[in-house]
Structures are given as structure tokens and as C-alpha cells.
Residue frames as qw, qx, qy, qz and C-alpha x, y, z in Angstrom:
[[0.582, 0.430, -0.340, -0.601, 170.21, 136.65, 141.63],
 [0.407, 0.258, -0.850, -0.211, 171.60, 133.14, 141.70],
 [0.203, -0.048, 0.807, -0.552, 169.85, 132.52, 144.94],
 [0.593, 0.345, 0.172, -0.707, 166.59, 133.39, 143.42],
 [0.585, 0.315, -0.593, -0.454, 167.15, 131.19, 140.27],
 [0.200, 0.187, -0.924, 0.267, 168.30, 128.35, 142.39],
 [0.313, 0.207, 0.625, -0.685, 165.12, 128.80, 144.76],
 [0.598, 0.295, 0.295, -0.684, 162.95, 128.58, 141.83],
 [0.604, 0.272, -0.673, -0.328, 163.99, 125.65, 140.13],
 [0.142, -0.165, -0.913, 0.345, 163.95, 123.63, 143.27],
 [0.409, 0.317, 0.531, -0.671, 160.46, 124.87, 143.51],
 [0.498, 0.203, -0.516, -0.667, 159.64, 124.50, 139.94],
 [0.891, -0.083, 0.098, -0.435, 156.78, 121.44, 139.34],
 [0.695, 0.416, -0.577, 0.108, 159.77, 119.08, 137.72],
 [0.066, 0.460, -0.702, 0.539, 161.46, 119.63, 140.74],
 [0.486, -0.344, 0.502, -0.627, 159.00, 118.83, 143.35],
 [0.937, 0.108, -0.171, -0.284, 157.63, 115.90, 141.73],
 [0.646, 0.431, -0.582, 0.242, 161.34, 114.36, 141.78],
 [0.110, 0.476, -0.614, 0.619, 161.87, 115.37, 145.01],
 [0.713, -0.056, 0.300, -0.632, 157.93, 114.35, 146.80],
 [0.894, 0.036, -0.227, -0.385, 157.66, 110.87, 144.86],
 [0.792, -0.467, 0.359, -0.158, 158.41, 107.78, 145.84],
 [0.680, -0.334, 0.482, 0.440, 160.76, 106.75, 143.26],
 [0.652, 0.735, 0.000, 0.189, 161.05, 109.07, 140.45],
 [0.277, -0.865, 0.409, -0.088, 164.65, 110.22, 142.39],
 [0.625, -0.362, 0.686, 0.086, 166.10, 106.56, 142.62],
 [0.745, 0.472, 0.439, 0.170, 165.10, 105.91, 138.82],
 [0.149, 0.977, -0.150, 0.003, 166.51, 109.36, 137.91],
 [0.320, -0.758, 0.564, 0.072, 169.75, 108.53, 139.97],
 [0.810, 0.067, 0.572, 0.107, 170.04, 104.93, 138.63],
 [0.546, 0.775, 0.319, 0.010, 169.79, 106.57, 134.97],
 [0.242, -0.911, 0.334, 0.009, 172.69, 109.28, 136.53],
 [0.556, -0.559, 0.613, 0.058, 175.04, 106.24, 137.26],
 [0.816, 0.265, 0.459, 0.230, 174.58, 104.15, 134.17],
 [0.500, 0.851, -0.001, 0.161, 175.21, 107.04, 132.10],
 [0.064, 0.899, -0.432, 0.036, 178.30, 108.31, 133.70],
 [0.847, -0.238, 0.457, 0.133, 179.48, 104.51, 134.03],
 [0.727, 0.604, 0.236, 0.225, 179.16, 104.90, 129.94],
 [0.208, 0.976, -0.026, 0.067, 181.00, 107.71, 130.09],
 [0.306, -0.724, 0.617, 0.044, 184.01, 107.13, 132.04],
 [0.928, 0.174, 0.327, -0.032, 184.17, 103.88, 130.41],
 [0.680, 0.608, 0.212, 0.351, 184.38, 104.87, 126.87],
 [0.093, 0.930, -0.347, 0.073, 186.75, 107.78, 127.60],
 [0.540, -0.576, 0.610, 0.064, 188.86, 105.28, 129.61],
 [0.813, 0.552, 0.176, 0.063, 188.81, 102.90, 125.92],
 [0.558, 0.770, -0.031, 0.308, 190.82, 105.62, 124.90],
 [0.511, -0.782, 0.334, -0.121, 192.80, 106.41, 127.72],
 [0.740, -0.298, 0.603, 0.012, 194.20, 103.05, 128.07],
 [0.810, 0.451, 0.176, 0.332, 194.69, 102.72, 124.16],
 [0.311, 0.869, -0.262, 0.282, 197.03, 106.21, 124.20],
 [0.285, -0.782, 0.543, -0.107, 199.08, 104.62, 127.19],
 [0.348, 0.462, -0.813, -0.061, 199.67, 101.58, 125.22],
 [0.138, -0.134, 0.933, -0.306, 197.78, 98.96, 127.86],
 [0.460, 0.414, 0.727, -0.295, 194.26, 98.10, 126.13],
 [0.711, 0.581, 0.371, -0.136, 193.40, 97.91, 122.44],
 [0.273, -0.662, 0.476, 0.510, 196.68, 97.56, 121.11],
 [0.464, 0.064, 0.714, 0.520, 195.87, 96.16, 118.06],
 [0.195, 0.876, 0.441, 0.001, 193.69, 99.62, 117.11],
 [0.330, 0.550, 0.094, 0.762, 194.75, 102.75, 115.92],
 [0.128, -0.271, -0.456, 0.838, 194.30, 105.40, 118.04],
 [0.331, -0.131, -0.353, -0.865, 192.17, 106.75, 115.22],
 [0.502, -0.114, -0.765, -0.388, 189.75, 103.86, 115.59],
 [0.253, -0.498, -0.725, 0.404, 189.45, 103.35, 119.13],
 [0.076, 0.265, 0.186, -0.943, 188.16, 107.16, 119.14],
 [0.278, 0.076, -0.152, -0.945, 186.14, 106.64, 116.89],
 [0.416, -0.304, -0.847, 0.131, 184.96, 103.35, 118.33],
 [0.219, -0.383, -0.608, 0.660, 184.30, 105.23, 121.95],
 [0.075, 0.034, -0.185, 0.979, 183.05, 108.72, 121.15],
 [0.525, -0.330, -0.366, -0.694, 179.42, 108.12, 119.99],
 [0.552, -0.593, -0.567, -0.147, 178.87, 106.62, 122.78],
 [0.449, -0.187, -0.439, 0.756, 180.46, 108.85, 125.31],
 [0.208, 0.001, 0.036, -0.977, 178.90, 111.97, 123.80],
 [0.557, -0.343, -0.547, -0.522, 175.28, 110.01, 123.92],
 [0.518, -0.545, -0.560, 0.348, 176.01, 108.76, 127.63],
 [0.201, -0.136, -0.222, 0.944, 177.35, 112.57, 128.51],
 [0.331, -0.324, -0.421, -0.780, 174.15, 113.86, 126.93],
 [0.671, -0.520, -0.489, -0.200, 171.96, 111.56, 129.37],
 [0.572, -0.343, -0.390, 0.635, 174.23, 112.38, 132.31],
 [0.143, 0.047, -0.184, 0.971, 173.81, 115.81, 131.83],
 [0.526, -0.321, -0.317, -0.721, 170.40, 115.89, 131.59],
 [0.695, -0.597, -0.355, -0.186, 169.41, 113.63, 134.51],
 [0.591, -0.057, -0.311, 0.742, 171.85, 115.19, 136.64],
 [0.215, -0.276, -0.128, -0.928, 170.23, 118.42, 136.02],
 [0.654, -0.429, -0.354, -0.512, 167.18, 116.85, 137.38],
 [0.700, -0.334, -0.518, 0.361, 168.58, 115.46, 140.30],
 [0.261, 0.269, 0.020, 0.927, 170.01, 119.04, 140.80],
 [0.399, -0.378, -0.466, -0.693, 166.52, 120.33, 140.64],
 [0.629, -0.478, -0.580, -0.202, 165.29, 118.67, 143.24],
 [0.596, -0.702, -0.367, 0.130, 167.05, 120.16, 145.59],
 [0.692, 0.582, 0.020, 0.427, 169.02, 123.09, 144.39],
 [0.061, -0.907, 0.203, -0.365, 170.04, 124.98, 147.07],
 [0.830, -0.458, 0.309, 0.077, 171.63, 122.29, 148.71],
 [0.829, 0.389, 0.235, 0.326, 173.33, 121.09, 145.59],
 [0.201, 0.930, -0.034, 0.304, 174.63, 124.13, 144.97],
 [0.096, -0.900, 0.326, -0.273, 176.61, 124.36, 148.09],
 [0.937, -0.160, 0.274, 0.145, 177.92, 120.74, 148.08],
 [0.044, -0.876, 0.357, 0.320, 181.41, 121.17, 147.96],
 [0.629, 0.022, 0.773, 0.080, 181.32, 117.71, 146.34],
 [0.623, 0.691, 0.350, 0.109, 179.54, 118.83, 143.28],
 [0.018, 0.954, -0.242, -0.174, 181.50, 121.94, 143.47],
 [0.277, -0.560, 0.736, 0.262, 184.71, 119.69, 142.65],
 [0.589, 0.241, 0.770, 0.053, 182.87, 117.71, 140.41],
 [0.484, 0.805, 0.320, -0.124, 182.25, 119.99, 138.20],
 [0.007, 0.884, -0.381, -0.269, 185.43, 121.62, 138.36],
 [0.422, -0.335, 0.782, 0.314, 187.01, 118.29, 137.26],
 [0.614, 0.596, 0.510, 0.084, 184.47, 117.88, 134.23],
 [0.437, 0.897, -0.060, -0.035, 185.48, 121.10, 132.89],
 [0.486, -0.607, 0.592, 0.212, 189.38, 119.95, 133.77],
 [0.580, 0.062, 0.784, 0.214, 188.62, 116.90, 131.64],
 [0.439, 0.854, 0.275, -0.044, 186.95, 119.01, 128.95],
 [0.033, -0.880, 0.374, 0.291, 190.17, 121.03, 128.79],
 [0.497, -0.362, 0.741, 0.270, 192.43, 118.28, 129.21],
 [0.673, 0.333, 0.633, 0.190, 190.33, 116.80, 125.82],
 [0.358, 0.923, 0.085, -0.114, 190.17, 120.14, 124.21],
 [0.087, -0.784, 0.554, 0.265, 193.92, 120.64, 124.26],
 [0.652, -0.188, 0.733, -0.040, 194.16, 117.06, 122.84],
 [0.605, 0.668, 0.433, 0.011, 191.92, 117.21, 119.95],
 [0.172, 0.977, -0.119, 0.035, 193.86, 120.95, 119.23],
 [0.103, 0.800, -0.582, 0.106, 197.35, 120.46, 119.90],
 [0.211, -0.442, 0.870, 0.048, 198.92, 117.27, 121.17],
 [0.765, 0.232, 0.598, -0.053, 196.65, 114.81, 119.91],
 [0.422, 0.806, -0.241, -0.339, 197.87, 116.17, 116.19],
 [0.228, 0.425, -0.858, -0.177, 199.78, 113.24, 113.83],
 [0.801, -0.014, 0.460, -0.383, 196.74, 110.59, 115.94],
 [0.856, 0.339, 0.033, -0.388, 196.77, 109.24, 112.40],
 [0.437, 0.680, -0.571, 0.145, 199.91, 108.14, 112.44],
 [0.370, -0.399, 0.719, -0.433, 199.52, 106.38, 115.89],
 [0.825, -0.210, -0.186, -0.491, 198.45, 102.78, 114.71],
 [0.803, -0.030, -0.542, 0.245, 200.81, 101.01, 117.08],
 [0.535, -0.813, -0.228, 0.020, 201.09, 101.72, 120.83],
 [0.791, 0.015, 0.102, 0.603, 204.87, 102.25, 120.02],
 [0.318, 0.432, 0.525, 0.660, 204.06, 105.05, 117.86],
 [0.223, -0.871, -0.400, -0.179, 202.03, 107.15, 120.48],
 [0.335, 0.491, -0.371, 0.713, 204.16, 109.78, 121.40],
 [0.306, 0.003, -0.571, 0.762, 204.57, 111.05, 124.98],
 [0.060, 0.044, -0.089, -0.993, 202.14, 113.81, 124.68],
 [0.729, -0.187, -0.442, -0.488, 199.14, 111.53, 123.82],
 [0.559, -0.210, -0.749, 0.288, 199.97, 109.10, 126.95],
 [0.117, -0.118, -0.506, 0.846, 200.07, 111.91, 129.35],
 [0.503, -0.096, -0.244, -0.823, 196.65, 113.57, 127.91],
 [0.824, -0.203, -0.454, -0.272, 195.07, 109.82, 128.42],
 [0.512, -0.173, -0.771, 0.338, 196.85, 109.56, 131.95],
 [0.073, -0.190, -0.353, 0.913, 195.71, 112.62, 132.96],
 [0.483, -0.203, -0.374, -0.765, 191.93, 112.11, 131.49],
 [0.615, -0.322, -0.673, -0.257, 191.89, 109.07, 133.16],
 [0.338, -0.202, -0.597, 0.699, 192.69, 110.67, 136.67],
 [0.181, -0.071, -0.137, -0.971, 190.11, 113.38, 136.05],
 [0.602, -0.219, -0.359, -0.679, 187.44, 111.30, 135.29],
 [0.561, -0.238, -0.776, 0.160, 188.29, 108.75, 138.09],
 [0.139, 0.038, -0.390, 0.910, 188.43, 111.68, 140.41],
 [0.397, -0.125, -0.132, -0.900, 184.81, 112.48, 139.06],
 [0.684, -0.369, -0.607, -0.166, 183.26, 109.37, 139.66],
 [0.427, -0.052, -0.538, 0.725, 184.84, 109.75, 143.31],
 [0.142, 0.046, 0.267, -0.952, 183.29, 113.08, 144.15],
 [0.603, -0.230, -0.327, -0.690, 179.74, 111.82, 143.07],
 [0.566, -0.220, -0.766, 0.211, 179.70, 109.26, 145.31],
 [0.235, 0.049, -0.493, 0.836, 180.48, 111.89, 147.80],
 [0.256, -0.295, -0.326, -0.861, 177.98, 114.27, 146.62],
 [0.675, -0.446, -0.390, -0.441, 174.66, 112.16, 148.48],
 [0.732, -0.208, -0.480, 0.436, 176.85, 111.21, 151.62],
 [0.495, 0.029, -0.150, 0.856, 177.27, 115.11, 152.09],
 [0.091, -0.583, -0.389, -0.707, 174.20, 116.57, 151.06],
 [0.079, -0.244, -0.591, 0.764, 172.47, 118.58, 153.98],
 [0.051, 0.658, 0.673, 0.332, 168.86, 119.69, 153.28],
 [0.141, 0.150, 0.014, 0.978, 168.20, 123.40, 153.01],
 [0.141, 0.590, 0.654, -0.452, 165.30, 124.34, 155.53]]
């Protein structure tokens, strides 16, 4: 069943076009890399403000709410032209064990934020001095930013690995 889906989005017209032209792929991918620069950035904003070593004179409140619009706007474009790269050649993709860990560390980092927002990030508003950030918030923001460095990592991999699917 997944084979079939897979097989017919990499045949779909989106697909082929990406995959046959001469540089909708490298504009796509270019598009791929700025966004998830944004992303890991701004997450890393916050990161580095809960462990006390970059925007110590912010709240914790503030730098979040500095970073997020633009993380969730750059995640938005990353997920979408990512998908399209995807596309273009989905049965490979699929079995790149490169993506395969990539993803698994997005949804890591998703956790890691979910549990953050829900449970240890609780009292935030109280954090407006790097003093003030308890334990609990540093680890969350040392253990986002290994997650997401981890992610940039595996993408790199990702095109160094790929193998084309006859």
C-alpha cells in the first residue's frame, strides 16, 4: 500500500517536473536550506536564552515570543518544499536511512518542545533573568539544541546517500 502511494507521487506531474527540469530541484533545495537555517536558528534563540549564554537581558517569555513566528513560518516552508523534494524521488527517499533519522529527530524535537510548553517550561514567566531559569528549562534547550543540530547533520547526509530507484 505504501509502495503504491510512494510510486505514485514520484510519478505524479509535480513530481516529474522537479525531478526532469533543469533547475526547479536546486531552487526547491535552496528554498529547503534557507528555511530550515530559519528554523534551527530561531529555536536555537531560545535554546541559548534557557541555558543562560545569549539574550540575557530577555525574559524567557520574550525571546519565545521574539523566535516563534518565525520558526513556525520557516517550519511551514520547510515542510512544504521538503515534501517536494521528497516527491521527486520517493522511493528512494523513503529508504534513505538519512531521512529516516531525520525525521525521527524532528518528531524527538517536537516532543522534547511539547513536554516543555506542558510541563517543565511552566513558571517561564517568572524566568526574566538567566539566574532564574531553573534546571529543567536548560536541559529542554540543551537537548533541543542537540536535536536540531543532529537534524541539520542528517540532511546533509540525506543527498550524499541517496541511490536512485531503477
Amino acid at each position: 500500500m505504501l509502495q503504491h502511494f510512494l510510486q505514485a507521487l514520484q510519478d505524479s506531474a509535480v513530481a516529474t517536473a522537479i525531478r526532469e527540469g533543469e533547475s526547479l530541484f536546486p531552487w526547491i533545495e535552496s528554498v529547503h536550506v534557507l528555511a530550515v537555517t530559519l528554523v534551527i536558528g530561531s529555536i536555537a534563540i531560545v535554546d541559548l536564552r534557557l541555558l543562560g549564554v545569549a539574550s540575557r537581558d530577555r525574559s524567557v517569555l520574550q525571546t519565545t515570543a521574539m523566535a516563534l513566528p518565525v520558526t513556525w513560518c520557516a517550519f511551514g516552508v520547510a515542510v512544504v518544499s521538503g515534501a517536494l523534494l521528497f516527491s521527486s524521488n520517493a522511493l528512494g527517499y523513503a529508504r534513505n536511512p538519512f531521512l529516516q533519522a531525520k525525521l525521527l529527530l524532528i518528531f524527538g524535537a517536537g516532543l522534547n518542545m511539547a513536554i516543555y510548553h506542558l510541563v517543565s517550561g511552566r513558571g517561564a514567566s517568572g524566568w526574566t533573568t538567566p539566574a532564574l531559569t531553573p534546571a529543567r528549562a536548560r536541559i529542554a534547550g540543551a537537548v533541543s539544541l542537540g536535536l536540531w543540530i543532529a537534524v541539520a547533520a542528517g540532511g546533509r547526509w540525506i543527498g550524499f546517500t541517496l541511490t536512485n530507484v531503477p
